[in-house]
N, C-alpha and C positions, 0 to 999 in steps of 0.2 A: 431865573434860578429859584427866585420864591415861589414863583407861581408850579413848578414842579416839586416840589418840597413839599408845599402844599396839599398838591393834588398825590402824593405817595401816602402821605399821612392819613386821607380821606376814604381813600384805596383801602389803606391797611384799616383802618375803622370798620367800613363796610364789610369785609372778607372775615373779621375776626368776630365782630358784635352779631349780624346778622344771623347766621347758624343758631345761636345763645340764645338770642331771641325767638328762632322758630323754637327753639325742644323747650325753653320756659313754658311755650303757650302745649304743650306736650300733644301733639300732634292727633289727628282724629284717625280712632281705631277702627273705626268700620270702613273708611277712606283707605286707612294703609294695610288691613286685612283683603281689598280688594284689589290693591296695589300688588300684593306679597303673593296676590294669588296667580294673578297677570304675567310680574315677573320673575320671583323669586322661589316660587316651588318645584318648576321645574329642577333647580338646583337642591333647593335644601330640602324640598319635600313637602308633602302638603300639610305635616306637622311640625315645620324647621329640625328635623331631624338629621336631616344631613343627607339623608335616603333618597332623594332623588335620582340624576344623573351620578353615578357613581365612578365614574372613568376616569376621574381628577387625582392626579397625584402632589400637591398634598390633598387629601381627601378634602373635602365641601364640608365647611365648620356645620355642627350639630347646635341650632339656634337655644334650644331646650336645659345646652347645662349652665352650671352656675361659674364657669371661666366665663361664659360670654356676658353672663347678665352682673358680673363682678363691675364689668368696664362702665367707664364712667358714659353719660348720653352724648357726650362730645366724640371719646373715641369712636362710638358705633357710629353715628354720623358720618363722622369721617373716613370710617370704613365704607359705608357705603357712596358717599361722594367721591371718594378720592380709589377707593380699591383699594387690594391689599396685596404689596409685592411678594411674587415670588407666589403666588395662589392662583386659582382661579374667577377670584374676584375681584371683576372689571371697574371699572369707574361706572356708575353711573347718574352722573351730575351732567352729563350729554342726553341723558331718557329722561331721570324723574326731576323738578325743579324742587327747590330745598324745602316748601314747603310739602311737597310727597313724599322725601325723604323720611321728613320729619312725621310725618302719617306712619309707614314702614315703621320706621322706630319705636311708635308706640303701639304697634301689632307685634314687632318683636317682645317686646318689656313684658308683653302677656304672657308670651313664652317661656316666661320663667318657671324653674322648678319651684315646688310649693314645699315651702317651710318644713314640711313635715316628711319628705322624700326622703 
């Protein structure tokens, strides 16, 4: 029983710290702008505008405004590992491995509107 205890605790370490750890080291942008290009444009467009495939009800989130770039590096993450119910975005922690994620994420973050918008 301890030895399962054990190993739940080390599980939940691994699954909670790791992620933390990739977006600290804040992901390589020319890696996840290649990544975004590969898979993510199709949907949101080749400037995360959302402009891509448009046939989605609820519409393909628009990468570019400041509701998305509000969220903290964990939620986006998690959005893209995990998906998001009830949309059309999939999981994809079966395609990119957390370290790609984390690349994407920091091609998103550039996304951001500028200060002055």
């Amino acid at each position: 029983m301890k030895r399962r205890s054990a190993f739940i605790i080390v599980l939940s370490l691994v699954v909670f710290l790791i992620p933390n750890a990739l977006l600290a080291n804040e992901g390589n942008f020319k890696e996840g702008r290649a990544l975004y290009l590969k898979h993510c444009k199709v949907c949101h467009g080749p400037e995360g505008k959302g402009d891509g495939y448009t046939h989605f009800n609820p519409p393909v989130a628009d990468l570019t405004v400041s509701r998305i770039h509000k969220k903290s590096d964990k939620e986006l993450w998690e959005s893209i590992h995990m998906g998001v119910p009830n949309t059309a975005m999939g999981m994809w922690r079966f395609v990119l491995s957390d370290e790609e994620i984390a690349n994407v994420l920091a091609y998103v973050r550039s996304l951001a509107p500028s200060p002055h918008s």
